[in-house]
N, C-alpha and C positions, 0 to 999 in steps of 0.2 A: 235638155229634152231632145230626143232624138228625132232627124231631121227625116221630113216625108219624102220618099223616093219611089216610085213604084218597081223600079229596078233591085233595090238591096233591100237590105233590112239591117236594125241598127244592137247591137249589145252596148247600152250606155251610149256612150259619144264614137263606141269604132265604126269606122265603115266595114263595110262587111269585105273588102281583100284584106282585112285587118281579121276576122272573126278565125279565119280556119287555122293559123297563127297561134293564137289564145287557146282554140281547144284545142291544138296538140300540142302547147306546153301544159296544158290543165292535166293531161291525159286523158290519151284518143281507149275505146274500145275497153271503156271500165265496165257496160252493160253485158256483155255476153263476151268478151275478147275476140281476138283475131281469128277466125276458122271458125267461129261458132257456128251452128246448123241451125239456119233461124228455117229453113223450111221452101218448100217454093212461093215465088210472090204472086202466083194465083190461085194457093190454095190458103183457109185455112177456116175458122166457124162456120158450121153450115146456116142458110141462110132461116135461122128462127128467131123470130119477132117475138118481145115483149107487145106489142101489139096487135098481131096480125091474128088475132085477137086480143094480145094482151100486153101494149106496151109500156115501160119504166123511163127508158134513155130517150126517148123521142124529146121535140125541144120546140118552144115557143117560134112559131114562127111571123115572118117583118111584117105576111098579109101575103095571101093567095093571088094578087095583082104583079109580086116581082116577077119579074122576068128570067125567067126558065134558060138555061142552059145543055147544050149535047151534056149525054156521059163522061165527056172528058171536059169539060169545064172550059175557062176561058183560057188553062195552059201559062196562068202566072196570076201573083194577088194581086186584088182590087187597087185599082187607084187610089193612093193616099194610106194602105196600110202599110206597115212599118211593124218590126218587133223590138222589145225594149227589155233586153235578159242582161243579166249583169256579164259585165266580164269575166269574174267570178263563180261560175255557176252556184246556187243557194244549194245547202246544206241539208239533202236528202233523207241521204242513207243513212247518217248514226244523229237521229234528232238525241235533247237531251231528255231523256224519259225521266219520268221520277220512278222512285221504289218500287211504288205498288205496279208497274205495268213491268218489273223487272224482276217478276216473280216465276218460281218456275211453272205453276199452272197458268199464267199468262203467255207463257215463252211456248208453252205447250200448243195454244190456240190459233199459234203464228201460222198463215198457209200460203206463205210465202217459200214459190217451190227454189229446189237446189239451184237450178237450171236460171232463173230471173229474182238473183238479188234488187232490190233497190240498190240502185247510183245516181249519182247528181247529175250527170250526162245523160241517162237512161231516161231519169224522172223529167227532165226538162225537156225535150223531146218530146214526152207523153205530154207534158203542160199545152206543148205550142198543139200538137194532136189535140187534146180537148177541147181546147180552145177553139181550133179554126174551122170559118165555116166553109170552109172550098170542100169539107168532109160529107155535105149534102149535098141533093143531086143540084138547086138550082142557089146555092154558096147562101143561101137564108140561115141555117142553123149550125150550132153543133152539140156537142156534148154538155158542153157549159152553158147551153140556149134554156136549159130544162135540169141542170145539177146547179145550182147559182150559191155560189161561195157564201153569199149573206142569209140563204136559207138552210145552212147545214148541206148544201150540195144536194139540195133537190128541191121541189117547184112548188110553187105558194098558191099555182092552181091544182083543182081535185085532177084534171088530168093534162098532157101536155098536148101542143100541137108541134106538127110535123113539119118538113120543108113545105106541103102545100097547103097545110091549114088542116089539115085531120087530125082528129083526135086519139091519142095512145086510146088503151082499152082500161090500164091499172094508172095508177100516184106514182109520180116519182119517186123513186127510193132514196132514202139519205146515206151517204157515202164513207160518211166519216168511221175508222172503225174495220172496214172491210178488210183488212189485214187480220184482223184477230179472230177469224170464226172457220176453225179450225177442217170442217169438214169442208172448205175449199167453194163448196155449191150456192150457184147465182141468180138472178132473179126472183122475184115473190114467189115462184113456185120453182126451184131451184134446177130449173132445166140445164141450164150450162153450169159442167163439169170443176170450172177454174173460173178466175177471174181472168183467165188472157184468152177463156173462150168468149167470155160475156161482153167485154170491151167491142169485140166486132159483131156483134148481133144485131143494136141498133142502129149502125150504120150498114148495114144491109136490107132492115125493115123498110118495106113499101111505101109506111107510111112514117118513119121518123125519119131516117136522111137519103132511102132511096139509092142508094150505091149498090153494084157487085163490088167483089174483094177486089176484079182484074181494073175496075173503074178505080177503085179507092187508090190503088199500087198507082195507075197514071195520073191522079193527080198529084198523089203526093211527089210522085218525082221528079211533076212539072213545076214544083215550085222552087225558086232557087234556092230560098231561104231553109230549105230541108237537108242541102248538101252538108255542109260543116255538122249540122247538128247529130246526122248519122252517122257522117266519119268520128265526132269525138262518142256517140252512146255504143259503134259498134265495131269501129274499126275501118268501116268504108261507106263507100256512099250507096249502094244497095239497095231499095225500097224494095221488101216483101211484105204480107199483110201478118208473118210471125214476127218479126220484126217491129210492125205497130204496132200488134196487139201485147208484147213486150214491155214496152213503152209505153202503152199507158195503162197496163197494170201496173207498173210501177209509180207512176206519177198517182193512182189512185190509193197502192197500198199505201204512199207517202202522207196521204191523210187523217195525221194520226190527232186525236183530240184527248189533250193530258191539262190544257193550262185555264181549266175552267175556275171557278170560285169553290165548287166541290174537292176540285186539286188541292188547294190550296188551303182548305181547312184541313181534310184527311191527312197533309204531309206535317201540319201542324200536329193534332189531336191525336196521330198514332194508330185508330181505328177508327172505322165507320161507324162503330155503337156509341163512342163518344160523343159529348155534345163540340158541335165547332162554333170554333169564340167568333169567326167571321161571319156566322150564318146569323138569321134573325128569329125570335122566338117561332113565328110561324114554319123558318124552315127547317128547323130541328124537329119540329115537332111531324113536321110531311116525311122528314127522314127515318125518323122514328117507328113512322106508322107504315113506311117502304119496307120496313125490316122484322114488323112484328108478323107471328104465323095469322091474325087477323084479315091481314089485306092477302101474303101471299105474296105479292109483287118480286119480291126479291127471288123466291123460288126460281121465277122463271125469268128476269131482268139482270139477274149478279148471275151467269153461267157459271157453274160448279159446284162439286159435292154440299151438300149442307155441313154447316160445319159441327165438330164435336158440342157436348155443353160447355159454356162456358169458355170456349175457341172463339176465335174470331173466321171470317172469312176468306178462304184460299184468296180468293179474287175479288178485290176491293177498286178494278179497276175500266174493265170491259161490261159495259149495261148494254149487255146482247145475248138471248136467247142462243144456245150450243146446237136447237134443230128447229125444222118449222113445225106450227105448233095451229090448233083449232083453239080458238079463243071466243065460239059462242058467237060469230057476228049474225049467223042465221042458224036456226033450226033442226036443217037438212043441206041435203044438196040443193045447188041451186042449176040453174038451166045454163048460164053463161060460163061461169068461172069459177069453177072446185081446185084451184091452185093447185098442188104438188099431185092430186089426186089423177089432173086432166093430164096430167104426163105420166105414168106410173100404170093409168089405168086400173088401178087397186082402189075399190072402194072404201078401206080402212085411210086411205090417203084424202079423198075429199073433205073438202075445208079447212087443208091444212097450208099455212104459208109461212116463208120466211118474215124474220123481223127485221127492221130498221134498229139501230142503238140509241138507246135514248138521250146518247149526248147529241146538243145542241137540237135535243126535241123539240124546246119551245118557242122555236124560231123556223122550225119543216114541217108546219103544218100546211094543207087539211091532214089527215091518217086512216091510216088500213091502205089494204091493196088498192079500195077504191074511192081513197081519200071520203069516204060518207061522212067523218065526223069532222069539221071545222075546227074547235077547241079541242083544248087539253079538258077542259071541263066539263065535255061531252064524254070524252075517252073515258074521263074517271068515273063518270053516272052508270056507262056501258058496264065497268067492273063490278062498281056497287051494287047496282042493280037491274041490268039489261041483260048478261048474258044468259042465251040461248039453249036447250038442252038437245043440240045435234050431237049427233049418234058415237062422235070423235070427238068430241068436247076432249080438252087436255082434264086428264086425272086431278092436275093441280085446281081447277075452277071446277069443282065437283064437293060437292059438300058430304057427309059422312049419310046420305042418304043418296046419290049419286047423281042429285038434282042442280043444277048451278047452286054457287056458295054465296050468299049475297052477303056486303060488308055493314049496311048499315051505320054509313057514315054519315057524321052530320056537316051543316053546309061548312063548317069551321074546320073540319078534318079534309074534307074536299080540298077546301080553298090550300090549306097547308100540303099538301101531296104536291099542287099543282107547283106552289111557290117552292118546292124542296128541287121540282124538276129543270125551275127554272134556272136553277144555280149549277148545271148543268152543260148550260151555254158555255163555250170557249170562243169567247171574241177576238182573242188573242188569233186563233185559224180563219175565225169568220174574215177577218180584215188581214191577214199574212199576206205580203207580195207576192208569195214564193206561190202559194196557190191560185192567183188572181189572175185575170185576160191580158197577156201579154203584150197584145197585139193593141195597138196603137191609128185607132179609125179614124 
């Protein structure tokens, strides 16, 4: 167990004039190399809020009573924290994928740009970045306060609270996945460009961690334990906020979810139209009914062409919508929040929002943007027979009269959707070290 200091921080049993040693024999500047152009360190996302009307990343906060902090923080970690990273940094950049995510219309989806590979060095950096709360204004939350590893990497409440106790405006979004959705664009209504825009927006928000960028850059640099971890992700000790936001795109695109119980039949059984000998009769039958033109689901859930007859599916691997989509939760526009629409300014765009991936769905509930439905078995009634006839309705939930398409399912067909989603779940990442709070309170 590594031992409390409030001066170091611990990898394993090293002391920390032991750490910077370790990362440059591991290899210093595997995330961007020597001379990389990370940017200046007080520029970089402009400061727009999933909140401020409408925020995702904001995070549970200890209670509106802690004790508040200047903009630059207390200038080192709290008493009693400690980090506990392997000496070895974990195994980022080439996890073992199976087949089906090593296809080329998967490889296709990847938006992971030239410029910021995933690295072990890079990712781990971004880990302790998620993780830590000195990234709010008064050190109450972080990234992880409100993305939580055992929820699919997002929050079991319909909305989050902030470093003061306010509430986001949208649901947490679930994280897993975020590497494979090819058009790059972020948030419920996909206002930021990249994922190394989106990573700094809610810690800028007013109301989830309350930073500028020029705030963010002094804290992070005030802490000691950020020295070694930048020299091995970039080559020196430098804090820029392109730099952090690097880093924990990286640490985010690293969440990749393959080793579910649906893995593990599909790599058996060959196809998803087969039946899998690990699943139960209920969940073959929910998978079944995810794939028949009846529900639809798969249309818009398995991103990619429909396949020929009698073809299987290009991608048997990524359960994520390829754009955001109206899916009938209301009728018309609404007064508060038209998603992609309120940015765009295009009326053909109201009520349309990015997806969450349905792995490790049945464990990131409540859902939708604004978490309204608690159950998956709410979700599935909304398909069956709830959705709405707004005026962008997706073509696919339109029935051959151009009225929402109801499924008319019975409560046995429900219950088996739900149970086919649950197998879904990858415990295997829900419980992984390499994703978990490093930090040691």
């Amino acid at each position: 167990m590594p031992v409390t200091n409030s001066k170091h921080f611990c990898i394993g049993l090293l002391p920390r004039t032991s750490l910077a040693l370790v990362l440059a024999l591991a290899g210093a500047c595997d995330a961007g190399g020597f001379g990389a152009s990370d940017g200046d360190g007080s520029t970089g996302a402009s400061s727009t809020s999933e909140d401020g009307g409408t925020g995702s990343d904001a995070s549970s906060s200890s209670g509106s009573d802690e004790p508040t902090t200047d903009a630059g923080g207390s200038g080192g970690e709290d008493e009693g924290d400690v980090l506990d990273l392997p000496a070895t940094p974990f195994n980022y950049a080439n996890p073992d994928l199976p087949a089906h995510f090593r296809t080329p219309l998967v490889r296709d989806l990847d938006n992971t740009p030239v410029d910021n590979p995933i690295t072990d060095h890079g990712a781990t950096l971004g880990r302790v970045l998620f993780y830590d709360t000195a990234l709010s204004r008064n050190e109450t939350v972080a990234c992880g306060s409100c993305h939580r590893q055992a929820a699919g990497f997002s929050d079991t409440s319909q909305l989050s609270e902030g470093f003061a106790g306010g509430l986001t405006g949208r649901n947490s979004m679930g994280l897993s996945e975020s590497r494979w959705y090819a058009t790059g664009r972020f948030f419920w209504d996909e206002r930021a460009a990249t994922l190394e825009e989106q990573v700094l927006g809610p810690i800028q928000n007013e109301v989830e961690m309350g930073l500028t960028l020029t705030e963010l850059v002094e804290r992070v640099a005030a802490r000691p334990y950020y020295r070694d971890l930048f020299i091995a992700a970039f080559g020196d000790e430098e804090v820029t906020t392109d730099r952090i936001a690097r880093a924990l795109a990286q640490f985010v695109r690293a969440m990749a979810s393959y080793r579910s119980r649906f893995d593990e039949g599909l790599a058996a059984a060959g196809s998803i139209r087969s039946e899998f000998a690990n699943f139960t009769a209920a969940e073959n039958l929910g998978k079944d009914l995810f794939l028949q033109p009846r529900t639809a689901c798969v249309a818009c859930h398995l991103g990619g062409p429909p396949p020929p007859p009698g073809q299987d599916f290009r991608n048997q691997a990524i359960f994520l919508p390829l754009e955001p989509l109206n899916n009938g939760l209301d009728a018309g526009p609404v007064e508060d929040d038209n998603g992609v629409g309120d940015i765009t300014g295009d009326p053909a765009d109201d009520g349309r929002f990015k997806s969450s991936s349905l792995r490790n769905i049945a464990v990131s509930g409540p859902y939708m943007h604004d978490g309204r439905f608690a159950t998956l078995a709410e979700v599935i009634d909304h398909y069956d027979s709830g959705v709405k006839p707004h005026p962008n309705l997706d073509p696919r939930l339109r029935g051959p009269d151009q009225q929402p398409r109801r499924m008319n399912l019975t409560p046995a067909e429900k219950s088996a959707l739900v149970a086919f989603l649950g197998t879904l779940t990858d415990e295997a990442l829900l419980t992984d070290p390499k994703f978990g709070d490093p930090f040691v309170r």
